[in-house]
C-alpha positions as CSV (number, residue, x, y, z in Angstrom):
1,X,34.2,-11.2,-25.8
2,X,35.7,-9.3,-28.6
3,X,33.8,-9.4,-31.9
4,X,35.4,-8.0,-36.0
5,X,33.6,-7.9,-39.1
6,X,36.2,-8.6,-41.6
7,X,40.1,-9.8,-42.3
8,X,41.4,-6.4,-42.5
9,X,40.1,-5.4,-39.0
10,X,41.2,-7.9,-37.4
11,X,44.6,-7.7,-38.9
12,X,44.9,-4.1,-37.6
13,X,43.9,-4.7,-34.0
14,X,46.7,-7.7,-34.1
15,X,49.2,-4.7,-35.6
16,X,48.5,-3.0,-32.2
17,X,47.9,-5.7,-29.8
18,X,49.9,-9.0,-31.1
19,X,49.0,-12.0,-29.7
20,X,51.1,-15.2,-29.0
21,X,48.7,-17.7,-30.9
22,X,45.3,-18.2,-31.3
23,X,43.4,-21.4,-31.4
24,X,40.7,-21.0,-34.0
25,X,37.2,-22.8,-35.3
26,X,35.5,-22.1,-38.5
27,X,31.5,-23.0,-39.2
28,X,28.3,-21.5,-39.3
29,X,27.3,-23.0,-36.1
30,X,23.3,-22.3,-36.1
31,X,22.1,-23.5,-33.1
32,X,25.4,-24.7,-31.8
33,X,24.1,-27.9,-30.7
34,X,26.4,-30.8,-28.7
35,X,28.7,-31.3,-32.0
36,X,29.8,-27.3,-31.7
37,X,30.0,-27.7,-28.4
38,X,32.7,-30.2,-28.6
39,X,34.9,-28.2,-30.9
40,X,34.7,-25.2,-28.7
41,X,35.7,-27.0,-25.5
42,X,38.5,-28.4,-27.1
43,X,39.7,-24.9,-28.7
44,X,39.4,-24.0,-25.1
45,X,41.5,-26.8,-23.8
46,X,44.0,-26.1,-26.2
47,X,43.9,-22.5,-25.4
48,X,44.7,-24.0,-21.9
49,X,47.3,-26.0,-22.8
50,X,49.3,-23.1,-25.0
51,X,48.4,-19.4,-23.6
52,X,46.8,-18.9,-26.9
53,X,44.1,-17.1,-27.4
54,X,40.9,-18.6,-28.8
55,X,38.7,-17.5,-31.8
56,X,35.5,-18.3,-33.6
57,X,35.0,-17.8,-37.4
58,X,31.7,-17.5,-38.3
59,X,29.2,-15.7,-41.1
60,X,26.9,-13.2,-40.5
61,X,24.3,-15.1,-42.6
62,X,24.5,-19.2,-43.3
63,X,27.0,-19.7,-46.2
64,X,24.0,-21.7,-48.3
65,X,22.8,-18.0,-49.2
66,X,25.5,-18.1,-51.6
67,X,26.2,-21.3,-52.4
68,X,22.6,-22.4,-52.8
69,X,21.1,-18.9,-53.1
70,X,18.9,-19.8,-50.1
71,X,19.4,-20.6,-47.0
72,X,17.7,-23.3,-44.5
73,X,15.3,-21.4,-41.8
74,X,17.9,-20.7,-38.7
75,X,17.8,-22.2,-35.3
76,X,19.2,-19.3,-33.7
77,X,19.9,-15.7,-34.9
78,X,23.5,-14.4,-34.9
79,X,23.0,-12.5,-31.7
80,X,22.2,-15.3,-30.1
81,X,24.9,-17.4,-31.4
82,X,27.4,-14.8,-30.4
83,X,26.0,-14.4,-27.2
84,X,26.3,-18.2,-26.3
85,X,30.0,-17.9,-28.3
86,X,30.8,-15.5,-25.2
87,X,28.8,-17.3,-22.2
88,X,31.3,-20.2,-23.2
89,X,34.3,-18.6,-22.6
90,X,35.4,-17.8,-25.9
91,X,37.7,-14.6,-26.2
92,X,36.9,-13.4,-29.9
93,X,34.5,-14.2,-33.2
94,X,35.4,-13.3,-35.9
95,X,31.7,-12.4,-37.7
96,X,32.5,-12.3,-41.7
97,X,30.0,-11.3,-44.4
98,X,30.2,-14.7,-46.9
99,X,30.3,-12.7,-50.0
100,X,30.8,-14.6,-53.5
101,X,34.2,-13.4,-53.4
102,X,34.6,-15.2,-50.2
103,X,33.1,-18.3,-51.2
104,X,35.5,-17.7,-54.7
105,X,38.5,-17.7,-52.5
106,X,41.0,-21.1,-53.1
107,X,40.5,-23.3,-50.1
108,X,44.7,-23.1,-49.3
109,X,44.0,-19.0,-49.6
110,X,41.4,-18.9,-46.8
111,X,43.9,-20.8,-44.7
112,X,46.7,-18.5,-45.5
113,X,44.5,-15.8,-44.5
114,X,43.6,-17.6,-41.4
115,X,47.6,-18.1,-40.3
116,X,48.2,-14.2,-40.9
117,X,46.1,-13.5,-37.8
118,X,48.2,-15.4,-35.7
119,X,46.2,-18.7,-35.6
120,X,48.4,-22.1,-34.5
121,X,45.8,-24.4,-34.3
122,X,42.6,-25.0,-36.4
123,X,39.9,-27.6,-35.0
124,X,37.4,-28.3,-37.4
125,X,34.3,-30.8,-37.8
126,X,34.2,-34.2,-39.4
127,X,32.6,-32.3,-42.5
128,X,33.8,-29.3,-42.7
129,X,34.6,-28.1,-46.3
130,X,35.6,-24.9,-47.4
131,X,37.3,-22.6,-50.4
132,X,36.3,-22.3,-54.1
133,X,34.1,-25.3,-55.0
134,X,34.2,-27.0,-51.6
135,X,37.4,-28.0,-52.6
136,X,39.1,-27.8,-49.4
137,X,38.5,-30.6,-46.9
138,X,39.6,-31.8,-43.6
139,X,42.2,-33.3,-45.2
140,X,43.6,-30.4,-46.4
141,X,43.1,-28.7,-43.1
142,X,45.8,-31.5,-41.8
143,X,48.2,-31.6,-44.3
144,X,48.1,-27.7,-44.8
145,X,48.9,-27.0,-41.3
146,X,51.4,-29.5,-40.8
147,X,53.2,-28.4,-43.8
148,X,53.5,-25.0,-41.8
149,X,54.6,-27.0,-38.8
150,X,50.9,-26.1,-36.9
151,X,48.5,-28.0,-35.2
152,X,45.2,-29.0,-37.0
153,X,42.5,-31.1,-35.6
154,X,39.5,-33.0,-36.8
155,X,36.6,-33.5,-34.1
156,X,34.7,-36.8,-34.6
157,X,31.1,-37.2,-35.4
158,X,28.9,-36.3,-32.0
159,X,26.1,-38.8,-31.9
160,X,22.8,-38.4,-29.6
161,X,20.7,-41.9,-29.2
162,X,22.3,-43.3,-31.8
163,X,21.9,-40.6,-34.7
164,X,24.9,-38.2,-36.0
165,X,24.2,-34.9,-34.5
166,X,23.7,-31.8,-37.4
167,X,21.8,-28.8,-37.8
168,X,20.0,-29.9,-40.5
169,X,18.4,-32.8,-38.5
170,X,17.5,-31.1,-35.9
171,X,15.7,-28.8,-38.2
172,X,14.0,-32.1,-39.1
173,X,13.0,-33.1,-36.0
174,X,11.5,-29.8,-34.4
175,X,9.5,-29.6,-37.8
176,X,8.5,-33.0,-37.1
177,X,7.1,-32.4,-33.1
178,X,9.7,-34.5,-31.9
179,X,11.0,-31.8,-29.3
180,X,12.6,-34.2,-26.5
181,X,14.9,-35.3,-29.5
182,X,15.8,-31.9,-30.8
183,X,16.6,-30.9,-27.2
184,X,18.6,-33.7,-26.5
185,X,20.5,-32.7,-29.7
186,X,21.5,-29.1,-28.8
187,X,21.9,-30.1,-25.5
188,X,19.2,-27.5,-23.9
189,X,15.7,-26.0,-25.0
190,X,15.7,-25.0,-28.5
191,X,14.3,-21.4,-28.0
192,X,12.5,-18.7,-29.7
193,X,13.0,-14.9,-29.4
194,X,12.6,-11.4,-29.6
195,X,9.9,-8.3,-29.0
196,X,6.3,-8.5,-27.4
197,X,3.5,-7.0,-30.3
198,X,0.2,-6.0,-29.7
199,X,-2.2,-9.0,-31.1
200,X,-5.9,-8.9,-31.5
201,X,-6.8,-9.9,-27.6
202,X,-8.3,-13.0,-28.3
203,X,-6.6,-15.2,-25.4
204,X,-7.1,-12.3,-23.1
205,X,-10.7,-13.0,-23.6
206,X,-11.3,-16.3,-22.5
207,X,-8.9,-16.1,-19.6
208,X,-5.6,-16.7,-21.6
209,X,-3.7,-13.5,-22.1
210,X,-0.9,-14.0,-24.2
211,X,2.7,-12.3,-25.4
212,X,2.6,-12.2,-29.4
213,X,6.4,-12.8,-30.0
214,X,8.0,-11.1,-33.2
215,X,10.8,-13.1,-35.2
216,X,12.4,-12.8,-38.4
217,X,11.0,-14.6,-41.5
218,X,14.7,-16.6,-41.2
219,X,13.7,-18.6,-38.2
220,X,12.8,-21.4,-38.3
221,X,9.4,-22.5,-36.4
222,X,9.0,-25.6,-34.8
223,X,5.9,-28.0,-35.5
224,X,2.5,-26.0,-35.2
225,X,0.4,-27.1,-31.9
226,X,0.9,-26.5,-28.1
227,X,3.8,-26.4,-26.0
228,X,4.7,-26.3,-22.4
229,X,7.4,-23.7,-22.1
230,X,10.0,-21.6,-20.1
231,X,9.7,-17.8,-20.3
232,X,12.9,-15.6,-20.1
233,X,12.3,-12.2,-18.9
234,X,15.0,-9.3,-17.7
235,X,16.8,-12.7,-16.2
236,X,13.8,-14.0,-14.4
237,X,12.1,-17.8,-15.5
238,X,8.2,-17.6,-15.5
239,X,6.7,-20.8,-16.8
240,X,3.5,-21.0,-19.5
241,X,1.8,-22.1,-22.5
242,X,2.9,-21.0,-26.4
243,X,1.1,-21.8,-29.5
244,X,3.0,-21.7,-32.1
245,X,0.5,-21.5,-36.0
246,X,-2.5,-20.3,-37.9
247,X,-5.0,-20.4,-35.0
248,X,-7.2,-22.2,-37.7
249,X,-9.8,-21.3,-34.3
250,X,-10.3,-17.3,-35.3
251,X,-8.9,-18.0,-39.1
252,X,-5.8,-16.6,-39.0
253,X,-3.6,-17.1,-42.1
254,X,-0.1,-15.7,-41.0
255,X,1.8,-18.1,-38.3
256,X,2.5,-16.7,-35.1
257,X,4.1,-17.5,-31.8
258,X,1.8,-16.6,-28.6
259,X,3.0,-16.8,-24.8
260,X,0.7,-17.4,-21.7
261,X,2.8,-16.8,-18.9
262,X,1.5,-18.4,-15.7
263,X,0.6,-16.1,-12.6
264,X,1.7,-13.1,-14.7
265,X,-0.4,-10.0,-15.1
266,X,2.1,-7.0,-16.5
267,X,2.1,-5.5,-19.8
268,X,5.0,-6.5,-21.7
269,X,4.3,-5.0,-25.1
270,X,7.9,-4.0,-26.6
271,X,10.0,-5.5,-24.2
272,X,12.5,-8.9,-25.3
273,X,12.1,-12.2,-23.7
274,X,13.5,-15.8,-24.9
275,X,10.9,-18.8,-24.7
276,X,12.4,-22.1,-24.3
277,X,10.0,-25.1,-25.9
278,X,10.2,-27.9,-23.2
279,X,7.3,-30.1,-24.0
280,X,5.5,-30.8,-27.0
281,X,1.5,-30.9,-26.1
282,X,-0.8,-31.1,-29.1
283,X,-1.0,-30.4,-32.9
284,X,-2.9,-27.2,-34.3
285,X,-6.5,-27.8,-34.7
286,X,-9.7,-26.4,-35.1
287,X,-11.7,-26.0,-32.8
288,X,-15.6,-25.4,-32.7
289,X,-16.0,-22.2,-31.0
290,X,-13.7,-20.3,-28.9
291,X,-15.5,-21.8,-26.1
292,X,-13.9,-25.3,-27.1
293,X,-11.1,-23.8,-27.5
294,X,-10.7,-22.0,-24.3
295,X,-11.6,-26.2,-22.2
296,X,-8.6,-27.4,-24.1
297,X,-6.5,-24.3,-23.0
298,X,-7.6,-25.8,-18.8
299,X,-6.5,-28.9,-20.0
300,X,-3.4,-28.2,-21.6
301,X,-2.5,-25.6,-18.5
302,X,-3.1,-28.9,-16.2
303,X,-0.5,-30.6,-18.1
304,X,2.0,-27.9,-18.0
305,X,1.5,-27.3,-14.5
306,X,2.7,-31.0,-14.0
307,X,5.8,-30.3,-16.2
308,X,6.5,-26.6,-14.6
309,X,6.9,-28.2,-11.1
310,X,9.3,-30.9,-12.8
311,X,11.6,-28.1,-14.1
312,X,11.6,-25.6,-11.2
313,X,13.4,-28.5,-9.4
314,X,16.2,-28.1,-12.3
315,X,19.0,-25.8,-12.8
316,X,18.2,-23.6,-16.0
317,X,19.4,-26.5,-18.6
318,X,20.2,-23.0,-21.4
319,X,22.2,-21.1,-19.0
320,X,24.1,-19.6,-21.2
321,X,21.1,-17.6,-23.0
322,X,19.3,-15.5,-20.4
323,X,21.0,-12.2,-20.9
324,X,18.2,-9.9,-21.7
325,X,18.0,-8.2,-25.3
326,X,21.1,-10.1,-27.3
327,X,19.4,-8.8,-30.5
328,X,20.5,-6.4,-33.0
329,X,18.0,-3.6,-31.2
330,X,20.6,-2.8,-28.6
331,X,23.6,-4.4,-29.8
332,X,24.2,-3.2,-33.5
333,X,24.9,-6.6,-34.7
C-alpha cells in the first residue's frame, strides 16, 4: 500500500503517474471497528465496479486535538491502523497532519481539494462532518458531488446487538470490562502493543514470568483486572494471562500491562508483540501477600486454559494484524 503525508505530495506523484479515478473515504478511523469496515468494503466494491483506484484519508493524530484541544485515549495507534488499511486491500492512505489551518479550511474547499487528486467517488459515514466549524455535512457531501456530476455515498448506521456501533462506545465499554461487547463491536480482539521492558521480576518469582508491554500515554487501557489473552510474536500465537493496573499487590502506582505466556521460557526483552484481550477474568485487587496472589494466578491460568483450547480450534479472528513490528520503530511513521 502506498502511503503520503500531505496534499501537495500527493498531487505530484498523480503529475507523474495519473490515475483514472479513485474511490475515496475520509475519517479518523481509530480502531476501525465493523462501521469502518463497511465503508471500506464498499470503496472496494466500487473500485471493482470502475477500475478506480481506492484511497483512505486519515490524520496522523484524532482531529479532537484540535478541535477539542484533547483527544480521547486511542484504540489503535496509526501504525496499526495503516497496517489493517493495507491487509484490507486498500491501494493508498493518504496520512494528513490535522493542523488548525486544516480544520480552518471551508468544508466545499476540502472537497475541492479532494477532486484535484482524481477522486470520483466519496463514501462517507452517517456522521461524518467536516470543514470550518463542522459546517460541512453529509448532505453536502451529496449535493457537492452531484453538482460535479460524481458519485457520493452515505453508509448507514452499523449496529451490533442492538446498539449504533462508534468509537467512542467502544471506548466505553472496554473501560467498563465488558470485553465480549467491545469485541463484537470491532469485529476481532481489541489489542494492545508494542516493546517488551525489563520490570521488577515479581511474577517471575512465584512461578509467573511475565512480558512488561510498553505503550504510549495515547492508548487507551482497558478496565484494570485479569484477562485471558492471545499473544502475537514474529507471526506465531502463544496463549497466556495479562494484567492490565496498579498491582495494588506490590504498591505499584503507575498502570502497567504484564504478559504470562503459557509454555514459554525465552527472553523477549526489546522485541514487539501484539496481545489480543479475549476474555475478561477478574477486577484488580489486593491481595494479602504475594502468596495469595500467586493461588489466584493457578486459578485464573485454569480458566484460561479452558478458553485457550476454545480458541486454538479458531481461525485467528484479527488476521489482519499479525505482521510483526507495524510501529513507528521500523517503519518511520
Amino acid at each position: 500500500m502506498k502511503q503520503w503525508h500531505s496534499f501537495s505530495m500527493f498531487q505530484a506523484e498523480l503529475a507523474k503517474d495519473p490515475v483514472s479515478g479513485l474511490v475515496a473515504t475520509v475519517g479518523n478511523f481509530d480502531g476501525v471497528h465493523r462501521g469502518h469496515q463497511k465503508i471500506l468494503a464498499r470503496i472496494k466494491t466500487l473500485s471493482k465496479q470502475h477500475g478506480w483506484g481506492t484511497l483512505v484519508i486519515t490524520f496522523q493524530k484524532h482531529t479532537s486535538l484540535v478541535l477539542r484541544s484533547q483527544i480521547p485515549p486511542l484504540l489503535m495507534s496509526v501504525a496499526k491502523r495503516c497496517q489493517f488499511f493495507a491487509k484490507s486491500g486498500i491501494d493508498g492512505t493518504l496520512l494528513l497532519e490535522f493542523t488548525p489551518e486544516l480544520a480552518a479550511m471551508p468544508a466545499e474547499d476540502f472537497l475541492g481539494q479532494l477532486l484535484s487528486l482524481g477522486v470520483k467517488a466519496l463514501v462517507v459515514g452517517h456522521d461524518f462532518t467536516f470543514g470550518a466549524g463542522g459546517a460541512g455535512d453529509t448532505n453536502l457531501v451529496l449535493t457537492y458531488m452531484r453538482r460535479h456530476g460524481l458519485y457520493a455515498e452515505v453508509i448507514p448506521p452499523v449496529k451490533y446487538r442492538g446498539q449504533i456501533v462508534c468509537s467512542s462506545l467502544i471506548r466505553t465499554l472496554l473501560r467498563e470490562g465488558k470485553l465480549a461487547e467491545a469485541n463484537g463491536m470491532l469485529n476481532r480482539p481489541f489489542s494492545l502493543d508494542g516493546y517488551v521492558q525489563h520490570g521488577k521480576g515479581q511474577g517471575k518469582k512465584m512461578g509467573f514470568p511475565t512480558a512488561n508491554l510498553t505503550f504510549p500515554p495515547d492508548r487507551l487501557l482497558p478496565k484494570f483486572g485479569a484477562y485471558v489473552v492471545r499473544v502475537n510474536l514474529n507471526g506465531k500465537a502463544h496463549y497466556g494471562l495479562a494484567n492490565v493496573g496498579c498491582k495494588p499487590t506490590f504498591n505499584q502506582i503507575t498502570p502497567v500491562v504484564e504478559v504470562f505466556i503459557t509454555q514459554f521460557s525465552r527472553e523477549i526483552y526489546g522485541e514487539y508483540l501484539e496481545v489480543e484481550f479475549l476474555k475478561f477474568l477478574r477486577e484488580e485487587k489486593k491481595f494479602a501477600s504475594p502468596e495469595a496472589l500467586q493461588a489466584q494466578l493457578r486459578k485464573d491460568q485454569k480458566q484460561g486454559e479452558a478458553i485457550w483450547s476454545r480458541w486454538e480450534q479458531r481461525k485467528p479472528v484479527s488476521g489482519l494484524l499479525h505482521t510483526a513490528d507495524p510501529l513507528n520503530k521500523k517503519t518511520g511513521l
